[in-house]
C-alpha positions as a printed NumPy array, in Angstrom:
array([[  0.   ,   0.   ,   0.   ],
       [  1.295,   3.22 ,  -1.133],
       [  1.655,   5.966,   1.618],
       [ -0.98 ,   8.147,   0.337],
       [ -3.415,   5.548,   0.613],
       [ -3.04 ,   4.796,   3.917],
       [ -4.596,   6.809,   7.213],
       [ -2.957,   8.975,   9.644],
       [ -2.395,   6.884,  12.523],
       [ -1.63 ,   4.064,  10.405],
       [  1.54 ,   6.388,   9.208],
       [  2.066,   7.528,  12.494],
       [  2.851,   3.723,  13.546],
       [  4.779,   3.268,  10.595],
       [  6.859,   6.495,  11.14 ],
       [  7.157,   4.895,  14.462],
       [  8.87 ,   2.342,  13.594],
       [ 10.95 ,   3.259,  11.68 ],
       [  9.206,   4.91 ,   8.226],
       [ 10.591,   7.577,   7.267],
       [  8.812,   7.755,   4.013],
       [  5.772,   7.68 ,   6.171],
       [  6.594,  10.107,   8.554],
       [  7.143,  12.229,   5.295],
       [  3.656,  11.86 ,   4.067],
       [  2.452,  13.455,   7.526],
       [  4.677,  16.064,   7.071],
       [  3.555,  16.703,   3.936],
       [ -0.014,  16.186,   4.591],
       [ -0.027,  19.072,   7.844],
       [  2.8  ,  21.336,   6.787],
       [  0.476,  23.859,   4.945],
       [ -2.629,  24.144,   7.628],
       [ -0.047,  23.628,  10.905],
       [  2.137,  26.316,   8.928],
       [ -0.634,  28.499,   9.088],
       [ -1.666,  27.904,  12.606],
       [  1.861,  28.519,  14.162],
       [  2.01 ,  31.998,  11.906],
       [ -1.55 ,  33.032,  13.161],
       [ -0.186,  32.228,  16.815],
       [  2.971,  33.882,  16.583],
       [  1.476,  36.943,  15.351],
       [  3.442,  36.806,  11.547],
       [  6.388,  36.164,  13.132],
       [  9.335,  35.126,  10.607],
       [ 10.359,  32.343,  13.195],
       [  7.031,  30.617,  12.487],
       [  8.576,  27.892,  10.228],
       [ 11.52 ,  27.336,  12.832],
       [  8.763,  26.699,  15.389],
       [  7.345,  24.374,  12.754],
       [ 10.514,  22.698,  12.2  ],
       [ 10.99 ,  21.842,  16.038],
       [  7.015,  20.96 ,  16.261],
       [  7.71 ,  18.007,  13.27 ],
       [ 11.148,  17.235,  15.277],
       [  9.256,  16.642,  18.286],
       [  6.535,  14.88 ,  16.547],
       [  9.188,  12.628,  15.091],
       [ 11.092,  12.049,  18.457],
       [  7.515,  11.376,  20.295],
       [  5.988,   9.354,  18.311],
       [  6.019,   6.251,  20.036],
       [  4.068,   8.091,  22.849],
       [  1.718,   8.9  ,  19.877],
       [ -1.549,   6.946,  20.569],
       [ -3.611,   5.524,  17.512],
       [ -7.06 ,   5.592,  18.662],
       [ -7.131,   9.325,  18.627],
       [ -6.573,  11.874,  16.052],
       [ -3.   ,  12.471,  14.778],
       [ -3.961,  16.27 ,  14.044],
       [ -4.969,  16.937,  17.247],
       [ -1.692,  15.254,  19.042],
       [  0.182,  17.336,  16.267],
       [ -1.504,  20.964,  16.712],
       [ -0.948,  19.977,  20.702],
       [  2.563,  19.489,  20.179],
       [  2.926,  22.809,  17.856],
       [  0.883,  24.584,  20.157],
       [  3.445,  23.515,  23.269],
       [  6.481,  24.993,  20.475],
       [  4.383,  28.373,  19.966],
       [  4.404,  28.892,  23.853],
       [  7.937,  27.244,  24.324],
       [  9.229,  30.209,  21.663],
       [  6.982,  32.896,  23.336],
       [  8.865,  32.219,  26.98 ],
       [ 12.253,  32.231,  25.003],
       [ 11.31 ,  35.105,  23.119],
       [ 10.318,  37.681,  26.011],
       [ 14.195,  36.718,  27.279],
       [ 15.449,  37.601,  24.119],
       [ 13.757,  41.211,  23.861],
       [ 16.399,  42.125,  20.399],
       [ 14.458,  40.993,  17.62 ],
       [ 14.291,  42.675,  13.863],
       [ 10.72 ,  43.931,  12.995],
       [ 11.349,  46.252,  10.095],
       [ 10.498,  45.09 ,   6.739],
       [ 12.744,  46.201,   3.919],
       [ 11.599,  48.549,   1.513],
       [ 12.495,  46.22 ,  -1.337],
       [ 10.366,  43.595,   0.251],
       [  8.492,  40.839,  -2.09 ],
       [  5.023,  42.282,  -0.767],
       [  5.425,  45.487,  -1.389],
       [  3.567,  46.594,  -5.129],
       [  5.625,  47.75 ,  -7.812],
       [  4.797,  51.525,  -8.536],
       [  6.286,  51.617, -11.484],
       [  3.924,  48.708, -12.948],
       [  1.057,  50.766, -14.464],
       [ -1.339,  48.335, -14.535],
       [ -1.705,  47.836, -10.434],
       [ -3.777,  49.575,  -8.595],
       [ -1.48 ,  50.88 ,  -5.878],
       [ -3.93 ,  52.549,  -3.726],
       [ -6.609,  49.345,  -4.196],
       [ -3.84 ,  47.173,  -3.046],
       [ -2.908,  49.068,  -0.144],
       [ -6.387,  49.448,   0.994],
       [ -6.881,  45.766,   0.933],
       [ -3.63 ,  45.458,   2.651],
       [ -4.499,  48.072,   5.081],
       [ -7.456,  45.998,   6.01 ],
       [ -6.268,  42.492,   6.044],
       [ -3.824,  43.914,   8.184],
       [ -6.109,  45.661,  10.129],
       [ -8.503,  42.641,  10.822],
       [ -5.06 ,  40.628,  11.505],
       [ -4.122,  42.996,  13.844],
       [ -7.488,  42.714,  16.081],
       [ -7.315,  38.994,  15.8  ],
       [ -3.802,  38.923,  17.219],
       [ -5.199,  41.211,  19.98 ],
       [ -7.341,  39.162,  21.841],
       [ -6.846,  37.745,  24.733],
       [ -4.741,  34.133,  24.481],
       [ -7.489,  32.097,  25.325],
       [ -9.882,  33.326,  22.573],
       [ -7.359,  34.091,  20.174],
       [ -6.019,  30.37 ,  20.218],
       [-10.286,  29.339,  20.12 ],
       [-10.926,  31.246,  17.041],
       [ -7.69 ,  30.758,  15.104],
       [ -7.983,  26.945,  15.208],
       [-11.668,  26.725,  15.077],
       [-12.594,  29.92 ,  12.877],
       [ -9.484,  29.994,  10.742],
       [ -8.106,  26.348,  10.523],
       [-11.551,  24.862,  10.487],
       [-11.046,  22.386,  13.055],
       [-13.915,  21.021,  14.628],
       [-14.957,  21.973,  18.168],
       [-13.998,  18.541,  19.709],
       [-11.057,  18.561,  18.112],
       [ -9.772,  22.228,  19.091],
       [-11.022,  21.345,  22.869],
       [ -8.528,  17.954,  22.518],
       [ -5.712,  20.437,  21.701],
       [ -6.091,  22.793,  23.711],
       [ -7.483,  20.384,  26.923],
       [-10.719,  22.067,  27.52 ],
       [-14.611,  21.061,  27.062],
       [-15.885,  21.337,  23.695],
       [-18.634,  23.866,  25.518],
       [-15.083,  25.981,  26.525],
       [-14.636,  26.225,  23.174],
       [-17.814,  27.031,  21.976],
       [-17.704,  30.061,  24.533],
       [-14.36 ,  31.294,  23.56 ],
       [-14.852,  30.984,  19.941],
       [-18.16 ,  33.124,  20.709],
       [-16.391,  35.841,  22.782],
       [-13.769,  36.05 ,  20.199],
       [-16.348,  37.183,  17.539],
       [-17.977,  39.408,  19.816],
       [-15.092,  41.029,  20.675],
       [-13.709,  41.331,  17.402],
       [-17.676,  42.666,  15.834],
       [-17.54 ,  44.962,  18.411],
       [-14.065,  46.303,  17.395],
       [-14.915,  46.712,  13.726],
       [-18.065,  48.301,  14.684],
       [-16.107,  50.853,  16.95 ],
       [-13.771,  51.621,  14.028],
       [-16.916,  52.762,  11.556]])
């Protein structure tokens, strides 16, 4: 059987003994969404694929504590989740880090390009960034809620397994969030 063809947590048990073909097929399978989630987390920070690095290392190191009758996703996003708050303690020690983007940057529009709409784009930049910026404001609790619930897609029982709360936590967090976040954008108008 071909690794594509074959479930999660029978990879995981493959990877876990020895497979690394198959422990490449979960890395490929979650590097995209758990990318995402670790980014959202960090806030945008550039070290979000470093923390994804050492969540897969970890993975990869643990897996024999992995266990098959629950969901390898949520053991994963609990194990990235741990790296997000490992690099968050080692991060307020190190206070020096660069936040300046350079001015030749890959996002930045081309104003010499006559057919983009400079101001369009920087309005939709504006509020992307904007919206971003009130997500990444909320509280921990709510933020972590929403951004694996709201913006992963997870489902409820699966964000309360990773973040070891009651589906109904969830459920109120994920509800506070959006509250909070309507009445924000409703402020701002």
């Amino acid at each position: 059987m071909h690794e594509t063809e074959r479930n999660d947590a029978e990879l995981a048990l493959a990877a876990a003994g020895g497979d690394e073909r198959a422990f490449t097929e979960l890395m490929r399978r979650y590097k995209e969404p758990l990318y995402r989630y670790i980014h959202r987390c960090m806030q945008g920070s550039d070290d979000a694929y470093d923390v994804l690095q050492d969540a897969f290392a970890a993975a990869w190191s643990g897996l024999a504590r992995y266990d098959p009758s629950r969901k390898f996703s949520t053991w994963l996003y609990h194990i990235a989740l741990n790296k997000v708050r490992d690099h968050g303690r080692k991060r307020a020690v190190r206070s020096f880090f660069f936040t300046a983007a350079p001015l030749d940057g890959p996002d930045r529009p081309d104003i010499a390009d006559p057919s983009q709409n400079i101001s369009e784009e920087y309005e939709r930049r504006d509020e992307l960034a904007r919206v971003s910026a009130l997500i990444d404001a909320l509280p921990g609790k709510l933020k972590q809620a929403f951004t694996l619930q709201v913006l992963q897609d997870l489902p409820q029982s699966e964000v309360a397994d990773i973040l070891g709360v009651s589906v109904k936590t969830v459920e109120t967090r994920v509800y506070r969030a959006r509250k909070s976040l309507q009445s924000q954008v409703n402020a701002d108008n």
